[in-house]
C-alpha positions in Angstrom: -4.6 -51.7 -52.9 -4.6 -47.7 -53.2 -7.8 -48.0 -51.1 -5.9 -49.9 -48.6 -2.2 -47.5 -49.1 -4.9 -44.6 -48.4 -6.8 -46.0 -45.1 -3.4 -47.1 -43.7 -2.1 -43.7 -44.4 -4.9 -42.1 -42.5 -4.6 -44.7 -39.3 -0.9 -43.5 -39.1 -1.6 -39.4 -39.2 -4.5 -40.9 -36.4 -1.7 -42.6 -34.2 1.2 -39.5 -34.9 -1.9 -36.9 -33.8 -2.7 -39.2 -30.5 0.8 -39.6 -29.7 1.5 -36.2 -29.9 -1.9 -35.1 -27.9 -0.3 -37.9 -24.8 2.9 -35.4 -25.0 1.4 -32.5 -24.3 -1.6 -34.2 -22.0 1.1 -35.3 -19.7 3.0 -32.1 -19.4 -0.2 -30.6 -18.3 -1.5 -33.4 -16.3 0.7 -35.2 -13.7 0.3 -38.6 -13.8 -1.4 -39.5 -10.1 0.0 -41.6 -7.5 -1.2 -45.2 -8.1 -3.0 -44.6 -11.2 -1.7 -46.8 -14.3 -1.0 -45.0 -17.5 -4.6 -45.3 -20.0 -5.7 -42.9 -22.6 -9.5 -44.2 -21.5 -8.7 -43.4 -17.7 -9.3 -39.4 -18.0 -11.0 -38.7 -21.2 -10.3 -35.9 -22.8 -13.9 -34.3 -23.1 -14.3 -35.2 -19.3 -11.0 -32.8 -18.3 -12.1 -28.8 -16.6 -10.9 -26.1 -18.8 -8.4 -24.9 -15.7 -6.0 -27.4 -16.4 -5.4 -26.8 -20.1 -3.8 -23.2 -18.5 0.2 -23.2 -19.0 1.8 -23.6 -15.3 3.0 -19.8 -15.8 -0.2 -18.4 -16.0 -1.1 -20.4 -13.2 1.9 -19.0 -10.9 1.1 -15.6 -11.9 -2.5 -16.0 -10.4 -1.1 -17.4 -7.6 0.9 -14.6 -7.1 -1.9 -11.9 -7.5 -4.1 -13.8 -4.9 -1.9 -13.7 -2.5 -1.0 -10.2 -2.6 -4.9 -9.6 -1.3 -5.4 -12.7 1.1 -2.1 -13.7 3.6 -3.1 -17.7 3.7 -3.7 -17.6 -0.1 -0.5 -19.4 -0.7 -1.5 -22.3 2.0 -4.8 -22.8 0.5 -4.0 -23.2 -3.2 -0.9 -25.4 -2.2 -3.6 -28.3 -0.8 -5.7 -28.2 -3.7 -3.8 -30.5 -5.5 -0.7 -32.5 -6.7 -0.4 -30.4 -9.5 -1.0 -26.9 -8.2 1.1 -27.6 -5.3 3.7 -28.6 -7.7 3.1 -24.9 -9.2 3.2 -23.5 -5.8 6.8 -25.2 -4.4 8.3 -24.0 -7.4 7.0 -20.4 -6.9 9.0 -18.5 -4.7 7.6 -15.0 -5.2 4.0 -16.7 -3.7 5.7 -17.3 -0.8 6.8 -13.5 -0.1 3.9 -12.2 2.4 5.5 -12.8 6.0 2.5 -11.8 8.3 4.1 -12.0 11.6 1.2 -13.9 13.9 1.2 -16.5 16.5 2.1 -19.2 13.6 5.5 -19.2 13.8 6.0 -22.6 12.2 3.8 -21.5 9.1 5.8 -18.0 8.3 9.3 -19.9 8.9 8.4 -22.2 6.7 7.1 -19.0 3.9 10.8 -17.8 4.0 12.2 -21.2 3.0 9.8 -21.5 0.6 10.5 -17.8 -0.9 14.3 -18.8 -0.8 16.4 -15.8 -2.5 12.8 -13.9 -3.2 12.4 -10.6 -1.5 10.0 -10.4 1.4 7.0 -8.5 2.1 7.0 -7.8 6.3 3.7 -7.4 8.4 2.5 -6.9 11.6 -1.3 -6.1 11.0 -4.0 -5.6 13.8 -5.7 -8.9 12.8 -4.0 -12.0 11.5 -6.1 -15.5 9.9 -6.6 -18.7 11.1 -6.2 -21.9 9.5 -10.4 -21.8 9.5 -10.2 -18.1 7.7 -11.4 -16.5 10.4 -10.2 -13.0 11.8 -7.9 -13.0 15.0 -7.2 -9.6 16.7 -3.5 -9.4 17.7 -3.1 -8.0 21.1 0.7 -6.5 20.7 3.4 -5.8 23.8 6.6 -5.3 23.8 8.6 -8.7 24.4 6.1 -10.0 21.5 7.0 -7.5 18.4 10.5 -7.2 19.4 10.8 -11.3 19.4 8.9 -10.9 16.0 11.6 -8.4 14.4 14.2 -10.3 16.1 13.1 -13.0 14.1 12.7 -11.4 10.7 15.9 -8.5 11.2 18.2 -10.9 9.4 16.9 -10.7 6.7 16.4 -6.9 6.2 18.4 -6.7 2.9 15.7 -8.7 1.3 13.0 -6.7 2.6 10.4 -5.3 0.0 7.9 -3.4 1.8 7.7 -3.1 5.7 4.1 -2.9 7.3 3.8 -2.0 10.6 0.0 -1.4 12.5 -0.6 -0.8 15.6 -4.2 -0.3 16.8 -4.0 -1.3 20.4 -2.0 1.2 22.8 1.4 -0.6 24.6 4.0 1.0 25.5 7.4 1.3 23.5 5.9 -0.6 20.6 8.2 1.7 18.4 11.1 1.1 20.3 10.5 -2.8 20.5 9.4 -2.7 16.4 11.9 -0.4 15.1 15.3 -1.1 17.0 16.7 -3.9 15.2 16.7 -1.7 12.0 18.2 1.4 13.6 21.7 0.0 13.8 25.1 2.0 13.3 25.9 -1.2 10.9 25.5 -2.1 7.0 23.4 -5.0 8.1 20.7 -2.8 8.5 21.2 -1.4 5.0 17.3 -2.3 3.4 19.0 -2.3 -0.5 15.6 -3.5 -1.9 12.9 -1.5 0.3 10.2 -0.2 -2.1 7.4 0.7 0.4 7.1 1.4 4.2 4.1 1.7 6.1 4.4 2.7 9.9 0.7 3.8 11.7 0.2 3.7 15.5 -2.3 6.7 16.0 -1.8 6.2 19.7 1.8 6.1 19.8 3.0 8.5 23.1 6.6 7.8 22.5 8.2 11.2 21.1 11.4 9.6 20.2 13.4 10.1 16.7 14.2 7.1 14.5 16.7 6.9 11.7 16.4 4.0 10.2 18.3 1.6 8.0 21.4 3.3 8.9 20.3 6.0 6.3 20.3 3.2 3.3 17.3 2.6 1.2 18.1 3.6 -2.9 14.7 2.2 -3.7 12.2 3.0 -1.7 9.7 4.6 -3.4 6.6 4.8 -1.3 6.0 5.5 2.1 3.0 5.9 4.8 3.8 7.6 8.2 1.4 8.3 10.9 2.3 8.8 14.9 6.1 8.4 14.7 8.8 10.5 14.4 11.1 10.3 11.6 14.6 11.3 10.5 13.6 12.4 7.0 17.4 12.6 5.8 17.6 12.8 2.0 19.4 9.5 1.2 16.5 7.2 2.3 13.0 9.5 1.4 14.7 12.0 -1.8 12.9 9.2 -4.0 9.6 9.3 -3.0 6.8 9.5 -5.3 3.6 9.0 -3.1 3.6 9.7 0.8 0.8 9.5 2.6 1.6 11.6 6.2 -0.2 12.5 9.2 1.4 14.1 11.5 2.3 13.6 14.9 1.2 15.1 18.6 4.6 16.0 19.5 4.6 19.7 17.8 2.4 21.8 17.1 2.2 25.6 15.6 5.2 26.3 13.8 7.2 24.1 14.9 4.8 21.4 12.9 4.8 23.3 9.8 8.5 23.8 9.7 8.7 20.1 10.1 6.8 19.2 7.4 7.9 21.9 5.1 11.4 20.1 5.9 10.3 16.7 4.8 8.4 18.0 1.6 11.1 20.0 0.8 13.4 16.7 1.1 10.8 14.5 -1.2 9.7 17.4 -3.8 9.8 14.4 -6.4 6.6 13.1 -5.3 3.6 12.5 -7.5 0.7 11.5 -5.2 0.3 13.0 -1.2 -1.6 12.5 1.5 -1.7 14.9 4.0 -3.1 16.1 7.7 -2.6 17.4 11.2 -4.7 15.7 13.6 -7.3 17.8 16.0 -5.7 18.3 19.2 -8.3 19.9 21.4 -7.1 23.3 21.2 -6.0 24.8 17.7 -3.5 26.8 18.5 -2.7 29.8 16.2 0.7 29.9 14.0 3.2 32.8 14.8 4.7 34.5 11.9 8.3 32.5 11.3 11.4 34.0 13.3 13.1 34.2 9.2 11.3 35.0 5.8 10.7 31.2 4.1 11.8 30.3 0.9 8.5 29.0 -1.1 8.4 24.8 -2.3 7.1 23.9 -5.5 6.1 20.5 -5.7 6.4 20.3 -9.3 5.6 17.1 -10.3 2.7 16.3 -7.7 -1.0 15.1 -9.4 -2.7 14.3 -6.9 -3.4 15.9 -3.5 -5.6 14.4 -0.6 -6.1 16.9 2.1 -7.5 15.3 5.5 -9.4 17.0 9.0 -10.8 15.0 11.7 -11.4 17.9 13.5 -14.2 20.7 13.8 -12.3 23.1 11.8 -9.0 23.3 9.5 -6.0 23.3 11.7 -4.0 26.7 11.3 -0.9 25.0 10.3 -2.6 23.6 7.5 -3.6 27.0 6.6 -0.1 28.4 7.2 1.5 25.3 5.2 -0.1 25.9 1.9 1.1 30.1 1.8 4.5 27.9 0.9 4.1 25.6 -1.4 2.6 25.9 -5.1 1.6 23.0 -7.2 1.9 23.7 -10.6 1.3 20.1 -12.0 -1.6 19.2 -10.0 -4.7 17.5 -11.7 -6.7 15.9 -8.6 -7.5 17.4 -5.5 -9.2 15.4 -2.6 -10.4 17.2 0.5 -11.6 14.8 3.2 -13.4 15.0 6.0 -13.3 12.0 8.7 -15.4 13.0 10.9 -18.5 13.9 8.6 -19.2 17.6 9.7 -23.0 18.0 8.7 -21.5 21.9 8.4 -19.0 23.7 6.7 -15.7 24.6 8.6 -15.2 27.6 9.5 -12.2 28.7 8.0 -12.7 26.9 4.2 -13.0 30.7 3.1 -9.7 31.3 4.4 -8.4 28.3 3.0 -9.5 28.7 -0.4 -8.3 32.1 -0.4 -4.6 30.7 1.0 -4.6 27.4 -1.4 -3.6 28.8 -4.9 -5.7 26.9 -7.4 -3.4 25.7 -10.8 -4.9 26.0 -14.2 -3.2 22.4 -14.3 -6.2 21.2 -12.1 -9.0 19.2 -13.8 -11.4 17.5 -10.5 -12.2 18.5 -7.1 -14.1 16.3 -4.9 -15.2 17.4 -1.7 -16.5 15.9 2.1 -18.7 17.2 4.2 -17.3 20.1 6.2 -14.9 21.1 2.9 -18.7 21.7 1.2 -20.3 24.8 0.8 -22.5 25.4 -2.2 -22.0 29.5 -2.4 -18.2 28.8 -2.0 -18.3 26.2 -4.5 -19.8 28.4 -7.4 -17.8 30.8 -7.5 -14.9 28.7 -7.6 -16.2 26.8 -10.7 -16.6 30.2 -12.2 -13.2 31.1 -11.0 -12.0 28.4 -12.8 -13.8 27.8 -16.3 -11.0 24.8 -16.8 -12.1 22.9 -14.2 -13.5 19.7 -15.7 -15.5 17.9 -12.6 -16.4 18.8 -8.7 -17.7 16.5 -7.2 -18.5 16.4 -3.6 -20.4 14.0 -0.7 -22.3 15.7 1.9 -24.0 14.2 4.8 -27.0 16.3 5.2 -27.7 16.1 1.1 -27.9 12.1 0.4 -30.2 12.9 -2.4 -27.4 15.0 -4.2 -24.4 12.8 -2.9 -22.4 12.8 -6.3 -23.1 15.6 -8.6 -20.2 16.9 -11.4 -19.8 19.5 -13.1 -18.3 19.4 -17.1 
């Protein structure tokens, strides 16, 4: 009799444990379509260790791969009845509204992102359903019937992404007119990043958008438009990343963007350069004495030339401005000089070095040994230079400690 109490006992803490494992096996495991209930239909040493992950772990990866691929979302939908479960029931996947030919499949994103806030693009290339690489070919009845489409919706905007590779005229004017209305429609309450690049844009006209309204945006990439930089929709920046346009040059360009900076002199991270226009012209002396900006909280500072020597306004613009926080400084050089520019001694004598500053990397025309020494030893805080030059490969990345 104990033997038997004992052995019975044991069957019982056998059938409680089973009955407990079918609990939790079946919240992890839909039960498929047609497929009768059987604890020796899927056995349990035969299931792949991706479906033991909790559905919110799940979602969260979902969420992160779409952030890097636009038909993520679609893709991991059709895998199957379970993961597209996950996916209906995840609006933030749905977010990423690349504006494309496939009007039926970004429709159908905003549903599925119901009160979420949207992510906007218009990029150069768009995928099809096959994965491969389309190049949009953008005029103006096409992006203004796209932002037509998507303007409704403004105050659930997230980020705006607009690029342009391809010249047409008034793609500004047919992108960027539904959001410059005199109405609080147009007010983009949770815009946290803005990207606007058309290098080949010829229109010199002035946009303020959002009808001056946008508390949250925070980040903000600008190249070949012009902007209203009024202080109630770019005070908050903390990284811009700004090339300026054709449509001044001299002074007039360096007031400009001494106007901006002087407007977002919260930021932490910039980006900054004058495109090559042919001819570099050479900066008057201002009609008025200039006040001097101090960027105080900026780390990290990314010059850029494209040009066959530093622009004079760039040379001009950093007599004004001190940065007394920075740590990184970047000085690029698109076009991959196999010489150094002419002016770099000029510049290093205008740019005012911080003892705040800890790595220098430099590109190709920004390079010259001599120059470099003595700045190390002009600086004995300096912590790494670092530079890439095209004519020594062999000595690409070097630092100094």
């Amino acid at each position: 009799m104990p033997t038997h109490t004992g052995r019975s006992q044991r069957r019982g803490d056998r059938t409680v444990t089973r009955s407990f494992f079918d609990v939790v096996k079946k919240g992890i495991f839909p039960r498929r379509i047609n497929q009768p209930e059987s604890q020796y239909a899927v056995p349990y040493s035969r299931a792949h260790f991706i479906h033991f992950l909790p559905a919110e772990l799940l979602s969260h990866i979902f969420i992160v791969g779409a952030e890097v691929d636009d038909m993520f979302a679609l893709n991991v939908s059709q895998v199957c009845r379970a993961w597209r479960s996950i996916a209906l029931h995840t609006p933030k996947l749905w977010r990423r509204i690349c504006l494309s030919p496939h009007e039926n499949l970004w429709r159908t994103q905003i549903h599925r992102a119901r009160a979420c806030s949207l992510d906007v693009q218009f990029l150069p290339y768009y995928s099809s359903r096959l994965g491969d690489q389309i190049l949009q070919r953008p005029d103006y009845n096409l992006v203004q019937w796209y932002m037509r489409s998507v303007s409704p919706l403004i105050t659930r905007w997230r980020s705006l992404e607009l690029v342009f590779v391809t010249y047409s005229p008034f793609l500004w004017n047919a992108a960027l007119s539904e959001c410059c209305a005199y109405t609080s429609r147009v007010h983009a309450l949770s815009l946290e990043e803005i990207r606007l690049v058309y290098p080949a844009n010829d229109d010199s006209k002035e946009y303020w958008l959002f009808n001056g309204v946008a508390p949250n945006l925070r980040r903000a990439t600008i190249d070949g438009i012009r902007l209203s930089w009024t202080p109630s929709l770019y005070a908050n920046l903390t990284y811009l990343d700004y090339t300026h346009h054709r449509f001044s040059t001299g002074w007039s360009a360096v007031h400009e963007v001494l106007s901006i900076l002087h407007i977002s002199h919260h930021l932490t991270s910039l980006k900054i350069m004058f495109p090559w226009s042919g001819a570099d012209p050479r900066v008057c002396r201002p009609p008025k004495p200039i006040p001097r900006l101090s960027l105080a909280q900026l780390q990290t500072l990314q010059i850029s030339n494209d040009g066959p020597d530093i622009p004079s306004e760039l040379l001009v613009l950093m007599r004004f401005i001190t940065f007394p926080s920075l740590q990184f400084l970047h000085l690029t050089d698109l076009s991959e000089r196999p010489h150094r520019f002419a002016g770099l001694s000029q510049f290093f004598a205008t740019f005012r070095l911080p003892r705040a500053l800890r790595s220098i990397h430099s590109e190709h025309g920004w390079y010259d040994q001599d120059l470099v020494a003595r700045v190390i030893r002009s600086m004995p805080w300096l912590s790494k230079h670092s530079y890439t030059h095209k004519r020594r490969r062999q000595d690409s990345k070097r630092s100094y400690h």
